[in-house]
N, CA, C and O atoms as a GROMACS GRO file, in nm:
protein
  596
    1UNK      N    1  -6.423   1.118   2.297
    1UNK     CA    2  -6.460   1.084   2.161
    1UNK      C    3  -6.380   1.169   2.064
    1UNK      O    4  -6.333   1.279   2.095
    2UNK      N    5  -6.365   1.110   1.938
    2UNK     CA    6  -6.227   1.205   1.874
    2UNK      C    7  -6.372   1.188   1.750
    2UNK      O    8  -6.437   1.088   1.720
    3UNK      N    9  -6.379   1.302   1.711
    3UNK     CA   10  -6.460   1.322   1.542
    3UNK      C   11  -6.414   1.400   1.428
    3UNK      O   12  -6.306   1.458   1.435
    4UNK      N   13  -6.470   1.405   1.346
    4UNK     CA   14  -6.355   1.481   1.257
    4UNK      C   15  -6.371   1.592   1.306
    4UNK      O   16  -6.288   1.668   1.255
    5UNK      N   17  -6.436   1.642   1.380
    5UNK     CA   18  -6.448   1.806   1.388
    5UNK      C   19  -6.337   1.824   1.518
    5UNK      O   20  -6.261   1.919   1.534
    6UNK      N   21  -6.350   1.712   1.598
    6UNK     CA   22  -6.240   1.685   1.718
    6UNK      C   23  -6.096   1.717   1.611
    6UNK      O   24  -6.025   1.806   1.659
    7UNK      N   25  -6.060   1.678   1.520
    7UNK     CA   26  -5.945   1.686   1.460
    7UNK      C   27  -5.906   1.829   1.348
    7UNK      O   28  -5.808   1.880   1.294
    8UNK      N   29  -6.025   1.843   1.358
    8UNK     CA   30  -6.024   1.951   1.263
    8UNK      C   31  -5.940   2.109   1.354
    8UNK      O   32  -5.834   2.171   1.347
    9UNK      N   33  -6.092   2.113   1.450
    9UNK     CA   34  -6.011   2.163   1.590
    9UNK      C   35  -5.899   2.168   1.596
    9UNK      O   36  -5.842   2.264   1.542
   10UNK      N   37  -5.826   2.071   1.662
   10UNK     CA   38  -5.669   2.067   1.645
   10UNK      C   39  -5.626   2.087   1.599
   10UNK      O   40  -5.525   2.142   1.644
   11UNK      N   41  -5.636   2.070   1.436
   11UNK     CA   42  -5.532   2.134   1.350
   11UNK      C   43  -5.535   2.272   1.381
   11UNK      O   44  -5.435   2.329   1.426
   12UNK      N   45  -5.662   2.341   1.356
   12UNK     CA   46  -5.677   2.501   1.342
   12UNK      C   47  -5.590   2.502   1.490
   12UNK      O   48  -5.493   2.578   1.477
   13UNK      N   49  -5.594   2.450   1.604
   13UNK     CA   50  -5.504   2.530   1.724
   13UNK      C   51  -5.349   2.512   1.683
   13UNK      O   52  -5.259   2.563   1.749
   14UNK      N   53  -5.323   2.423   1.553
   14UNK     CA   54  -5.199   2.382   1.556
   14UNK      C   55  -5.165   2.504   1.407
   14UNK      O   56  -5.056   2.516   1.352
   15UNK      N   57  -5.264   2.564   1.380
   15UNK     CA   58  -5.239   2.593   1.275
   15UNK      C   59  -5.200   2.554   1.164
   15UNK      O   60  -5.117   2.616   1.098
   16UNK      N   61  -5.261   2.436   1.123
   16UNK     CA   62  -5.257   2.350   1.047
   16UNK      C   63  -5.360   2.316   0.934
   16UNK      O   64  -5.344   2.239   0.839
   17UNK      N   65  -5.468   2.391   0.964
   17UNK     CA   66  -5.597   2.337   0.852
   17UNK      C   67  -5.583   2.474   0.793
   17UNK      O   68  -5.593   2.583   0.850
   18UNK      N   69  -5.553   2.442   0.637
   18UNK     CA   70  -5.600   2.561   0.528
   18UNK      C   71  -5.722   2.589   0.498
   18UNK      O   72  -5.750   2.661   0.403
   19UNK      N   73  -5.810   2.535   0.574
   19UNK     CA   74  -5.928   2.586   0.553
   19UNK      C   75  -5.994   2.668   0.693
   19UNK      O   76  -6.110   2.673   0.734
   20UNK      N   77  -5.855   2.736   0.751
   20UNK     CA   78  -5.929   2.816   0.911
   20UNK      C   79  -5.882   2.987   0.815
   20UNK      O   80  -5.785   3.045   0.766
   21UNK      N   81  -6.045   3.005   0.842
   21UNK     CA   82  -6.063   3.182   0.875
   21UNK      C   83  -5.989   3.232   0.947
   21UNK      O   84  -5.878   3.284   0.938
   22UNK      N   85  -6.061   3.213   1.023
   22UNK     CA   86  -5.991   3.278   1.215
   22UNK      C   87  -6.033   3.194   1.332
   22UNK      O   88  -6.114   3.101   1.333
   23UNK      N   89  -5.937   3.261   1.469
   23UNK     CA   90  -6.007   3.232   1.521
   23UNK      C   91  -6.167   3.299   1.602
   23UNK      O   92  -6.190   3.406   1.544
   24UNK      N   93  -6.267   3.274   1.700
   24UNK     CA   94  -6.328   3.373   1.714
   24UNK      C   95  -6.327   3.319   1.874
   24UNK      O   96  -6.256   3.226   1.912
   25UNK      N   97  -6.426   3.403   1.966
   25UNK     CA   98  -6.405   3.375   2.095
   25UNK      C   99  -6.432   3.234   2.131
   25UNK      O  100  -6.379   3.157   2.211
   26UNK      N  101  -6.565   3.218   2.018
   26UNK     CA  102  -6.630   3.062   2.060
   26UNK      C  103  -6.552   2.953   2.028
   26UNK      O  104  -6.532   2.844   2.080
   27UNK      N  105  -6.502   3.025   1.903
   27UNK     CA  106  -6.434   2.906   1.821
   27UNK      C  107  -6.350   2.910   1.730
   27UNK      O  108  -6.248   2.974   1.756
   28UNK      N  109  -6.360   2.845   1.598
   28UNK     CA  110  -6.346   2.886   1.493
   28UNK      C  111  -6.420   2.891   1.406
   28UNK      O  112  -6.528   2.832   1.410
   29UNK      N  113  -6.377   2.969   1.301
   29UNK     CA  114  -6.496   2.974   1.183
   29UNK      C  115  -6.353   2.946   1.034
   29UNK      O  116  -6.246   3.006   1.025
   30UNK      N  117  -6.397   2.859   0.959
   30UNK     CA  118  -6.339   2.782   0.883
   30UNK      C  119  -6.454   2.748   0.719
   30UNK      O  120  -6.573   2.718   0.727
   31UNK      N  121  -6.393   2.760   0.616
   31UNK     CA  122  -6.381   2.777   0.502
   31UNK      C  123  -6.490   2.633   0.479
   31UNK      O  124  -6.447   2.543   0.552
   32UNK      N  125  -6.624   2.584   0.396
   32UNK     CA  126  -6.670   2.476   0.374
   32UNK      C  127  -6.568   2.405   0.282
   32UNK      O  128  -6.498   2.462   0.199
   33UNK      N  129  -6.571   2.268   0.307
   33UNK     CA  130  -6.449   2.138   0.202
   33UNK      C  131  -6.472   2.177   0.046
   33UNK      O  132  -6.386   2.167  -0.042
   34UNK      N  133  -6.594   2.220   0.033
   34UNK     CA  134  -6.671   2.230  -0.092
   34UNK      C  135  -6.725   2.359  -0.146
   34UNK      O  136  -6.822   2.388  -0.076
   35UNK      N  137  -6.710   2.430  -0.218
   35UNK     CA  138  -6.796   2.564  -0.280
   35UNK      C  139  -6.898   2.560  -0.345
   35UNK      O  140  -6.911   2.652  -0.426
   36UNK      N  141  -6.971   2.492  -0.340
   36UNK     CA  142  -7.085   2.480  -0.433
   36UNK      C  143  -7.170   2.609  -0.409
   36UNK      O  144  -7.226   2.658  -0.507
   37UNK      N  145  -7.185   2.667  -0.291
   37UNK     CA  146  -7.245   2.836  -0.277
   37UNK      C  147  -7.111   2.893  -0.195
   37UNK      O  148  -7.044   2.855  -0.099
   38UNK      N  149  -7.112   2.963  -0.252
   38UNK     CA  150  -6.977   3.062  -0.246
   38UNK      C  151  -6.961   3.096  -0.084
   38UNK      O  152  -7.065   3.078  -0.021
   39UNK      N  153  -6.893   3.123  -0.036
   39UNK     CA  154  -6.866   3.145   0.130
   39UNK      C  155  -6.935   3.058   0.195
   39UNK      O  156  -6.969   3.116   0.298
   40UNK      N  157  -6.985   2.927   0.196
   40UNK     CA  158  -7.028   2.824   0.236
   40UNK      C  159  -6.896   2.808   0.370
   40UNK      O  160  -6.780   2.774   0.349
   41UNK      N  161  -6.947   2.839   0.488
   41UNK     CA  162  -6.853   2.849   0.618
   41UNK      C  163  -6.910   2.730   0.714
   41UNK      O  164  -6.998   2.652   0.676
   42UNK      N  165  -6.854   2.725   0.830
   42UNK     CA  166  -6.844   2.618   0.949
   42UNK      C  167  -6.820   2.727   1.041
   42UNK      O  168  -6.771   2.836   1.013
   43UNK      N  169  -6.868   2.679   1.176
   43UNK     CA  170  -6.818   2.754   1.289
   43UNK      C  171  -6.800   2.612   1.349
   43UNK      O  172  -6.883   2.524   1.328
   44UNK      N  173  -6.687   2.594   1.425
   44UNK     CA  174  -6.657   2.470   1.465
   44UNK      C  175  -6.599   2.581   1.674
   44UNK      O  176  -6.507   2.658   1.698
   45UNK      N  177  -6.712   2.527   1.763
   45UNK     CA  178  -6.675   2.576   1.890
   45UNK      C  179  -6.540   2.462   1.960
   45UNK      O  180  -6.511   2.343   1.956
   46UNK      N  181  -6.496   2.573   2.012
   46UNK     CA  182  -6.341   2.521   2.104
   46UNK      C  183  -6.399   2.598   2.237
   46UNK      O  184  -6.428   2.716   2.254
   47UNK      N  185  -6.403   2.499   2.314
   47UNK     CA  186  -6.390   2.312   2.323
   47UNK      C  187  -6.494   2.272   2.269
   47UNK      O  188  -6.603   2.327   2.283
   48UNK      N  189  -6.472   2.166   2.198
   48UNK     CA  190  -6.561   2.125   2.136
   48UNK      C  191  -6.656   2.032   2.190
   48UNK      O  192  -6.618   1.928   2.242
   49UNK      N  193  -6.811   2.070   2.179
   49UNK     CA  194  -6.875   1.992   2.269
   49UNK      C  195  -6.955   1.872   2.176
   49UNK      O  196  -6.920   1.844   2.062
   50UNK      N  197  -7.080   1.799   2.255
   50UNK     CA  198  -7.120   1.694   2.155
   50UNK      C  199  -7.253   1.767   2.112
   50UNK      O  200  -7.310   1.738   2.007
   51UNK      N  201  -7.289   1.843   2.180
   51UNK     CA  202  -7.449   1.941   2.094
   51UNK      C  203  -7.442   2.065   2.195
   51UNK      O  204  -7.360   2.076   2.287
   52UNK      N  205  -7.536   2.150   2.164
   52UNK     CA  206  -7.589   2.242   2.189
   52UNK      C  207  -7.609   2.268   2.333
   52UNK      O  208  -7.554   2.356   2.400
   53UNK      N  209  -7.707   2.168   2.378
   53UNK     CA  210  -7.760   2.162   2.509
   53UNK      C  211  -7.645   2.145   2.614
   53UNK      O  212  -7.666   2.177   2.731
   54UNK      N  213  -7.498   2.085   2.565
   54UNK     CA  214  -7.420   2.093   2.668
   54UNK      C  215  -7.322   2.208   2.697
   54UNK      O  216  -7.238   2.203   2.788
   55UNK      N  217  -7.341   2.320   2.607
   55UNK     CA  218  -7.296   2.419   2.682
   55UNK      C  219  -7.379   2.528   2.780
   55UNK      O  220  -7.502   2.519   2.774
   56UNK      N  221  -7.327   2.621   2.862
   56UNK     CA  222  -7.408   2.694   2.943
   56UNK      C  223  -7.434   2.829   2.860
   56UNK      O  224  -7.379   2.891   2.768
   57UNK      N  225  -7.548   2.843   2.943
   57UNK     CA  226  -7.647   2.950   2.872
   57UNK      C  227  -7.520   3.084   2.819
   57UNK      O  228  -7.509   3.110   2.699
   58UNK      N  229  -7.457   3.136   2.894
   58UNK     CA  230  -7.320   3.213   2.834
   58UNK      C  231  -7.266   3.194   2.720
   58UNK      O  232  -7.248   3.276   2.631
   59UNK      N  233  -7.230   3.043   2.725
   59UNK     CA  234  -7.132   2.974   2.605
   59UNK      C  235  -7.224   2.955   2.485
   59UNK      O  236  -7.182   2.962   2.370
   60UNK      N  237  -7.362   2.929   2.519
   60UNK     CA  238  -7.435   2.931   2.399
   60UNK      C  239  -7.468   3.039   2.363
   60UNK      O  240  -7.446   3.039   2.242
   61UNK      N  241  -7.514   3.146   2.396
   61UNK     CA  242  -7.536   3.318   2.359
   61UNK      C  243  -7.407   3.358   2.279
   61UNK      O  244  -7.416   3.412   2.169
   62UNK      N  245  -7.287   3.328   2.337
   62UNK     CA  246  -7.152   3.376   2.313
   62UNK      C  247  -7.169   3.293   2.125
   62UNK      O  248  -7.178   3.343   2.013
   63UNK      N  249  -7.166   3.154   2.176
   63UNK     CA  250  -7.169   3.138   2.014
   63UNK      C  251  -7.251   3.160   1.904
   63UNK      O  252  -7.204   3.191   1.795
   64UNK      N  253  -7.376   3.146   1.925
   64UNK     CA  254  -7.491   3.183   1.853
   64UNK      C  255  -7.475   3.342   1.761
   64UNK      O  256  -7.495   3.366   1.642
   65UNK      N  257  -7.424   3.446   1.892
   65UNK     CA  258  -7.394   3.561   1.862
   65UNK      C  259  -7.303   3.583   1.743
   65UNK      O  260  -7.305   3.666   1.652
   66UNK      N  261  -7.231   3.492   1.769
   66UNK     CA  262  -7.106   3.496   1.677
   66UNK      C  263  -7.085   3.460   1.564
   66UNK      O  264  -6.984   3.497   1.505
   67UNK      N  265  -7.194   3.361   1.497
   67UNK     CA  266  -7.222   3.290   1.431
   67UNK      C  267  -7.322   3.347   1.377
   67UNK      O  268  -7.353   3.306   1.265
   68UNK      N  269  -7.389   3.441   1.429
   68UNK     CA  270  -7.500   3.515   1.318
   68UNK      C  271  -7.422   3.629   1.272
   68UNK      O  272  -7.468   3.680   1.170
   69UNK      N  273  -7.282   3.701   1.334
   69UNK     CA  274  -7.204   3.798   1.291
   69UNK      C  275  -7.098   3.677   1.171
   69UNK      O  276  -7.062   3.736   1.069
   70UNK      N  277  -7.070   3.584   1.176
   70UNK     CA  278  -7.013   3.548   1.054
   70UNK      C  279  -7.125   3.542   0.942
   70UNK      O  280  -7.078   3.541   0.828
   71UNK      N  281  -7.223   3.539   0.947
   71UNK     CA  282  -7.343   3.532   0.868
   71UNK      C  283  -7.359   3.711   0.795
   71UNK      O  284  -7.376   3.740   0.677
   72UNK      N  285  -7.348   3.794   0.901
   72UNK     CA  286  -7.343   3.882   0.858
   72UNK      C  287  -7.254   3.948   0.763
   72UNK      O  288  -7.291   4.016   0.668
   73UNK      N  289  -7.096   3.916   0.807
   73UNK     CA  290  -7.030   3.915   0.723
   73UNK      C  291  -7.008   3.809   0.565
   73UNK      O  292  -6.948   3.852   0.466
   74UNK      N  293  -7.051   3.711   0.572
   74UNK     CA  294  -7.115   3.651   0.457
   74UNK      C  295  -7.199   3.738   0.377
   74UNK      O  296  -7.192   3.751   0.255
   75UNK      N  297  -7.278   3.796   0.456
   75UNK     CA  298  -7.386   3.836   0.356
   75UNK      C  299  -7.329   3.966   0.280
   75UNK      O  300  -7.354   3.986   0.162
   76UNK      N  301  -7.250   4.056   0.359
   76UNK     CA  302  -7.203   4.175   0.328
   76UNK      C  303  -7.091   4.120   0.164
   76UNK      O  304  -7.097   4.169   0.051
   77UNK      N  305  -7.007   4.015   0.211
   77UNK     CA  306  -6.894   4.007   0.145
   77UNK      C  307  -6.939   3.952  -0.013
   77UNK      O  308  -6.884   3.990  -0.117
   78UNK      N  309  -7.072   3.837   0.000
   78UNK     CA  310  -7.097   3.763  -0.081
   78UNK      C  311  -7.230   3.809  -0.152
   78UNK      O  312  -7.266   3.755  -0.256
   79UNK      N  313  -7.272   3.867  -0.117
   79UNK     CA  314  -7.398   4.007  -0.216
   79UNK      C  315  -7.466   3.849  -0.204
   79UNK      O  316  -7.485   3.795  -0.313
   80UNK      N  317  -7.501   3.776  -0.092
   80UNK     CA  318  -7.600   3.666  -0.092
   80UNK      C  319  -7.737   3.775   0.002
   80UNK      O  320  -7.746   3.862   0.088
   81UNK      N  321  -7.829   3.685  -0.098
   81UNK     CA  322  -7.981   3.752  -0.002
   81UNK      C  323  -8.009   3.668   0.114
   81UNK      O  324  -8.112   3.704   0.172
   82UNK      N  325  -7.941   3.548   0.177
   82UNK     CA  326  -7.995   3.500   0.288
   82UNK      C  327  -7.855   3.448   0.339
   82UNK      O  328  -7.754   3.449   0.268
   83UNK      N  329  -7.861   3.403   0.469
   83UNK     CA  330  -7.754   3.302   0.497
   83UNK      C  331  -7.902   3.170   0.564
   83UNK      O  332  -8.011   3.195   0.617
   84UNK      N  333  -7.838   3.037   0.531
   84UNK     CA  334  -7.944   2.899   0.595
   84UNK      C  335  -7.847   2.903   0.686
   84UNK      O  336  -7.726   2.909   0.662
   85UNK      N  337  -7.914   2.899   0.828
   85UNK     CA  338  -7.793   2.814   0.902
   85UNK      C  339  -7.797   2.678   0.953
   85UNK      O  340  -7.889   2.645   0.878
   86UNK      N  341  -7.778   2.590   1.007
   86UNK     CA  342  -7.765   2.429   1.012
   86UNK      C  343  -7.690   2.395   1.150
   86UNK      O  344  -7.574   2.429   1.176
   87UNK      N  345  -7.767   2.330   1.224
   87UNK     CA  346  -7.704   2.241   1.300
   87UNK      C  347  -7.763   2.123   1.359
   87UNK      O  348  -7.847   2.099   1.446
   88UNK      N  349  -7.655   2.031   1.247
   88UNK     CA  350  -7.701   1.889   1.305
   88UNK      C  351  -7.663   1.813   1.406
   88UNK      O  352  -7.700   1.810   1.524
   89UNK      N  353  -7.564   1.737   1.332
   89UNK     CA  354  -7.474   1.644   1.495
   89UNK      C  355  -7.515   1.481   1.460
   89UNK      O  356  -7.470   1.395   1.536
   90UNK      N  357  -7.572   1.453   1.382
   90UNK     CA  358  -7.622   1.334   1.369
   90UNK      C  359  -7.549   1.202   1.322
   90UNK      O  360  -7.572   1.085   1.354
   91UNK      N  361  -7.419   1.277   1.201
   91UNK     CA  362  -7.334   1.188   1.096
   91UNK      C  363  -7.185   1.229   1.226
   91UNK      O  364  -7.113   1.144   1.278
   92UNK      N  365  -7.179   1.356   1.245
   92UNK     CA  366  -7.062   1.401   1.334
   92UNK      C  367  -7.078   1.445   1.477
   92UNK      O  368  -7.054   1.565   1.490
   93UNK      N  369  -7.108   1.388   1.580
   93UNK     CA  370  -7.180   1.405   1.680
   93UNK      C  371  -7.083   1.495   1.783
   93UNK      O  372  -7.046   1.464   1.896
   94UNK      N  373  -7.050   1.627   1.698
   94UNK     CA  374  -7.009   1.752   1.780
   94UNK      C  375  -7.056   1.874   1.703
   94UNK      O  376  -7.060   1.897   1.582
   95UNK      N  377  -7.093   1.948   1.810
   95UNK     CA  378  -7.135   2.061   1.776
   95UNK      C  379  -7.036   2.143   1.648
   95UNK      O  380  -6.916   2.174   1.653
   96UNK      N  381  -7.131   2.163   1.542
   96UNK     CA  382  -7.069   2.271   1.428
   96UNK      C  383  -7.204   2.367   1.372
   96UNK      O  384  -7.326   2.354   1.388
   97UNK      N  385  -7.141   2.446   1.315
   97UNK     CA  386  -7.304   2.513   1.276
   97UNK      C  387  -7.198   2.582   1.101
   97UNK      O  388  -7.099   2.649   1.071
   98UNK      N  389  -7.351   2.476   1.014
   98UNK     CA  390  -7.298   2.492   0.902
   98UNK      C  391  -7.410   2.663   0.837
   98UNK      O  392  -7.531   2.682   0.854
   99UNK      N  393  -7.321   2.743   0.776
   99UNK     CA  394  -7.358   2.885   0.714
   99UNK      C  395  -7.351   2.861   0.590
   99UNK      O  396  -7.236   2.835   0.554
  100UNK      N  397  -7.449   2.860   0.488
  100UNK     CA  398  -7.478   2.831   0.372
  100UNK      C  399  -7.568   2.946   0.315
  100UNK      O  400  -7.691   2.957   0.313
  101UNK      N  401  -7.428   3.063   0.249
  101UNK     CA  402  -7.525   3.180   0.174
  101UNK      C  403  -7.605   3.175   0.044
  101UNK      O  404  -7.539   3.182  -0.060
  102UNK      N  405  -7.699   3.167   0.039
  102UNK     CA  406  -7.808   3.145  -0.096
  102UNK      C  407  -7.808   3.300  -0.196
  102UNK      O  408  -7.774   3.417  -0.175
  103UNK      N  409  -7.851   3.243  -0.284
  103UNK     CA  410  -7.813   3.331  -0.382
  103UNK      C  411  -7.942   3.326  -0.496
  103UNK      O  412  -8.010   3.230  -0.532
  104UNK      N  413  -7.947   3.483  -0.543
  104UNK     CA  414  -8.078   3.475  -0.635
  104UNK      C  415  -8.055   3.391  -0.752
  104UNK      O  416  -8.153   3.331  -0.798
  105UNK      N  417  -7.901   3.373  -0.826
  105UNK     CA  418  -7.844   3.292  -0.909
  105UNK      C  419  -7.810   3.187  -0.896
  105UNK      O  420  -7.697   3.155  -0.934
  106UNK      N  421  -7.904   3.090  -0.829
  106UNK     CA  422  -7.924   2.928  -0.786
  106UNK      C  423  -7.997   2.942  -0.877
  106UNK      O  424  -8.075   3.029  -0.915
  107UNK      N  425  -7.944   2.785  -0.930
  107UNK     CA  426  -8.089   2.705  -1.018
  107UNK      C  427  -8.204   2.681  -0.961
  107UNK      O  428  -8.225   2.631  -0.851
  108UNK      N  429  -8.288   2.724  -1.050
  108UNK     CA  430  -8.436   2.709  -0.989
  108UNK      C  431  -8.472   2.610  -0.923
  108UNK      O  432  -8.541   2.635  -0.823
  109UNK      N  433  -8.444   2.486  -0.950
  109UNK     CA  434  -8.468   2.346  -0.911
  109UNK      C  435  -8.384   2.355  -0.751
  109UNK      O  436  -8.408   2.277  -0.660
  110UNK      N  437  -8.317   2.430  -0.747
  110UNK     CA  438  -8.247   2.433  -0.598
  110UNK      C  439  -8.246   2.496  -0.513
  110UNK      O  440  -8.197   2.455  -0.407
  111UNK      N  441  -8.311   2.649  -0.526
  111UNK     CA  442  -8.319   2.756  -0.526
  111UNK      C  443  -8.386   2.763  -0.379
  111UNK      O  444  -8.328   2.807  -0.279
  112UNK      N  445  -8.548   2.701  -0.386
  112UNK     CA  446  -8.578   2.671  -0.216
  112UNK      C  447  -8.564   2.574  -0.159
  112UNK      O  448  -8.615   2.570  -0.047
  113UNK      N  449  -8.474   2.431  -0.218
  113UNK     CA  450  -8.426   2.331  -0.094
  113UNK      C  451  -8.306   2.337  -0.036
  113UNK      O  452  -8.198   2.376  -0.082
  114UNK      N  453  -8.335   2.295   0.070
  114UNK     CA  454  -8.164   2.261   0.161
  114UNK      C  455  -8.063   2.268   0.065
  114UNK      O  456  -8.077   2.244  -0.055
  115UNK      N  457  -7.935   2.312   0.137
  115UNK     CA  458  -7.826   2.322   0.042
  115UNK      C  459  -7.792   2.156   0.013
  115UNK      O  460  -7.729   2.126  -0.089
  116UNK      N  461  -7.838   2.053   0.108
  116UNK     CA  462  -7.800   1.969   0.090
  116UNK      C  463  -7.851   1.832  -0.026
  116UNK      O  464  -7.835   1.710  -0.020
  117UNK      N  465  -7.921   1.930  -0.132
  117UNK     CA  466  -8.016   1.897  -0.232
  117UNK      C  467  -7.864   1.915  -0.337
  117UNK      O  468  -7.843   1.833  -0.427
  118UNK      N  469  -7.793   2.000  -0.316
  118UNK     CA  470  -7.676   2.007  -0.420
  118UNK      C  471  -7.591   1.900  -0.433
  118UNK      O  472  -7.568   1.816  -0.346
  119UNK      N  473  -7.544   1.905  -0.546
  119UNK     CA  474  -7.445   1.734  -0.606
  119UNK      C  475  -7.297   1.793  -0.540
  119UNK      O  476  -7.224   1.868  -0.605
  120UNK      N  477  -7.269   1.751  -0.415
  120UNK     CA  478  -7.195   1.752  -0.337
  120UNK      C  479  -6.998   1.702  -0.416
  120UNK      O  480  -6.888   1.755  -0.409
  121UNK      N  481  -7.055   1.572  -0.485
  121UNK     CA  482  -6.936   1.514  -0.542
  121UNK      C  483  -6.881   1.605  -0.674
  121UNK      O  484  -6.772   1.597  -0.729
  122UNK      N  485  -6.967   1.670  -0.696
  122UNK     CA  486  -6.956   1.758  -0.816
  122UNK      C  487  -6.932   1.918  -0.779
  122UNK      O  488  -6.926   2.009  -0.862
  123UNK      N  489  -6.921   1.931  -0.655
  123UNK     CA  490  -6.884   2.082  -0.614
  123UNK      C  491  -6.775   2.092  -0.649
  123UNK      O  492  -6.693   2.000  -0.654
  124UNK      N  493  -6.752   2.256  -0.690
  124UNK     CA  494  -6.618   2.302  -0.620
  124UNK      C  495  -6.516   2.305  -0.523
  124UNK      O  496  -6.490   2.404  -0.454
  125UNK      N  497  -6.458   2.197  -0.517
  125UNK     CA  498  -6.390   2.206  -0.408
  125UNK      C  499  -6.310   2.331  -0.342
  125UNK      O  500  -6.302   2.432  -0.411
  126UNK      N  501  -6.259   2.332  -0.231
  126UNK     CA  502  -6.189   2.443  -0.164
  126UNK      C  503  -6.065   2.414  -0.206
  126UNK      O  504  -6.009   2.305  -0.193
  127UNK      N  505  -5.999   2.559  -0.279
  127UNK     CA  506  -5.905   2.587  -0.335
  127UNK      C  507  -5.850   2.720  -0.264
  127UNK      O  508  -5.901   2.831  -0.251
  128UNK      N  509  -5.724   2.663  -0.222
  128UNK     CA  510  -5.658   2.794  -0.114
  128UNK      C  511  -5.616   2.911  -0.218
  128UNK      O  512  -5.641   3.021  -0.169
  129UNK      N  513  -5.568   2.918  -0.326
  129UNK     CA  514  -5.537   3.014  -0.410
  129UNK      C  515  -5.659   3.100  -0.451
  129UNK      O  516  -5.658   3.222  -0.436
  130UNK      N  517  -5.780   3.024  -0.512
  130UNK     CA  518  -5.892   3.096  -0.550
  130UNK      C  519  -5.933   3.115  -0.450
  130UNK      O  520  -5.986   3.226  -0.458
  131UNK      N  521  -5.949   3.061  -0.304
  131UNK     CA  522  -6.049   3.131  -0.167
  131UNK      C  523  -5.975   3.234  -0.083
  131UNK      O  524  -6.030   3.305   0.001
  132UNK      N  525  -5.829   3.234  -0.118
  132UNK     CA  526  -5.783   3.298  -0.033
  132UNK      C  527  -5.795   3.420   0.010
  132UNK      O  528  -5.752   3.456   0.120
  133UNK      N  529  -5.867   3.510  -0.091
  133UNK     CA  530  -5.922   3.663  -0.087
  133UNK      C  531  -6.060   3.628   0.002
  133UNK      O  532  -6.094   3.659   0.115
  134UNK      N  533  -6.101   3.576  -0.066
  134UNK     CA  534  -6.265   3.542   0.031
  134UNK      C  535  -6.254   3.512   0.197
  134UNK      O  536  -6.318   3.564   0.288
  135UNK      N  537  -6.151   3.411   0.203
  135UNK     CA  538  -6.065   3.358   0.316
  135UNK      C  539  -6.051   3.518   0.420
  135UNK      O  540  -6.091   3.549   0.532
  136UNK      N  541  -5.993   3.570   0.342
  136UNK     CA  542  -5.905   3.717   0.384
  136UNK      C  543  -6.035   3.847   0.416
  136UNK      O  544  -6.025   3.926   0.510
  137UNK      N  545  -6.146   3.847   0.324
  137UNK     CA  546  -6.252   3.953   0.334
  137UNK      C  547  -6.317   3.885   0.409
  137UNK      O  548  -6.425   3.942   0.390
  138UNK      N  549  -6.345   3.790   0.498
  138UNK     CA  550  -6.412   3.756   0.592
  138UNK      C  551  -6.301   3.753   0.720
  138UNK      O  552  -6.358   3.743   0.829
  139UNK      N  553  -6.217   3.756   0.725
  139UNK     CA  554  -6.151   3.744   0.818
  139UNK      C  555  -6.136   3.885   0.884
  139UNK      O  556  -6.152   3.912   1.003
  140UNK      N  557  -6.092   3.994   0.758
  140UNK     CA  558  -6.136   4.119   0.803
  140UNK      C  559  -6.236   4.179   0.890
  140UNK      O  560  -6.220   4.249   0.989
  141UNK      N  561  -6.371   4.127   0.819
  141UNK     CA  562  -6.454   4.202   0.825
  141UNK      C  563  -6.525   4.200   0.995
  141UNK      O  564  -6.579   4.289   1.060
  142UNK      N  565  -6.484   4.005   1.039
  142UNK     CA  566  -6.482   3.961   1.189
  142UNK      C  567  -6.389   4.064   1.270
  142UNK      O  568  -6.449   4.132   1.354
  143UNK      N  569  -6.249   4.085   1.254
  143UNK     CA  570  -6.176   4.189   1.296
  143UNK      C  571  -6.238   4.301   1.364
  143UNK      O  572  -6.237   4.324   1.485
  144UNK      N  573  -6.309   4.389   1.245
  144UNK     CA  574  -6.357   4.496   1.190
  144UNK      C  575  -6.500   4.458   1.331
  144UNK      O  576  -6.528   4.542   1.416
  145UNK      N  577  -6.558   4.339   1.325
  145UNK     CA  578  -6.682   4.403   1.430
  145UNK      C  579  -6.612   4.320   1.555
  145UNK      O  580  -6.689   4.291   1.646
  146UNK      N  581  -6.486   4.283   1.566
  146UNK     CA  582  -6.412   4.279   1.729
  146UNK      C  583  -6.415   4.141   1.787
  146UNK      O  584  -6.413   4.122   1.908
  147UNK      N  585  -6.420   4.040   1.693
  147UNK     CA  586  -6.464   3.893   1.707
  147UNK      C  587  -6.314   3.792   1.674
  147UNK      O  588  -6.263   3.696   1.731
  148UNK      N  589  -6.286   3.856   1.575
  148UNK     CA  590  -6.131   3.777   1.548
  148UNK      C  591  -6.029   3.842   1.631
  148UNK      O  592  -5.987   3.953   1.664
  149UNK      N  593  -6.006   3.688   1.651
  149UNK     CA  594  -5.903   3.661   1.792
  149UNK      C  595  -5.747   3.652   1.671
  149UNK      O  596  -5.634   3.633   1.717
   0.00000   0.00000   0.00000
């Protein structure tokens, strides 16, 4: 099955998607299409599977782990008080796990729903010039706790 995350994948091994962080053991961790909350990330696992349940108990610890340390570094970089994390599979039926840092300076009206309550068409899109520091202080900071490959 080829999905966008199947392609997305590829690029990042081809080095090709401006929106790849790094890489990490599981995977990658890659920049959201959209900024509507600031460091809004993806962890996209290589190889890429179709959910959760089909990797082994290793491969899932390995990523999970890794994915709450990009969270961590979110939280450090982006002075956010929470990270949401997300994993569906339902619209893209391969495993991704979306990191969405919340912030005390959300509109009230948005403040405790899903990020996916935000006007999506009206975000910020990802801009390599303005993310590229953000891009760069998260990429570090994975380095820094021994995760970027």
């Amino acid at each position: 099955m080829s999905t966008v995350i199947h392609r997305r994948v590829a690029a990042c091994r081809a080095g090709a998607y401006d929106k790849a962080i790094c890489r990490i053991r599981s995977g990658w961790v890659v920049l959201g299409e959209v900024q509507f909350l600031r460091g809004y990330s993806l962890v996209y696992p290589d190889p890429v599977v179709s959910h959760l349940n089909e990797m082994d108990t290793e491969a899932r610890r390995l990523l999970l782990h890794e994915v709450s340390l990009v969270g961590d570094a979110l939280l450090e970089i982006t002075g956010a008080l929470r990270i949401n994390y997300e994993i569906l599979g339902n619209l893209e039926p391969a495993l991704h796990v979306h990191l969405f840092p919340r912030f005390e300076s959300e509109p009230a009206n948005l403040k405790t729903k899903p990020a996916w309550f935000y006007d999506w068409e009206q975000a910020p899109p990802f801009d390599p010039v303005r993310d590229a520091p953000l891009m760069n202080d998260i990429r570090a900071w994975l380095d820094r706790a021994g995760i970027a490959c």
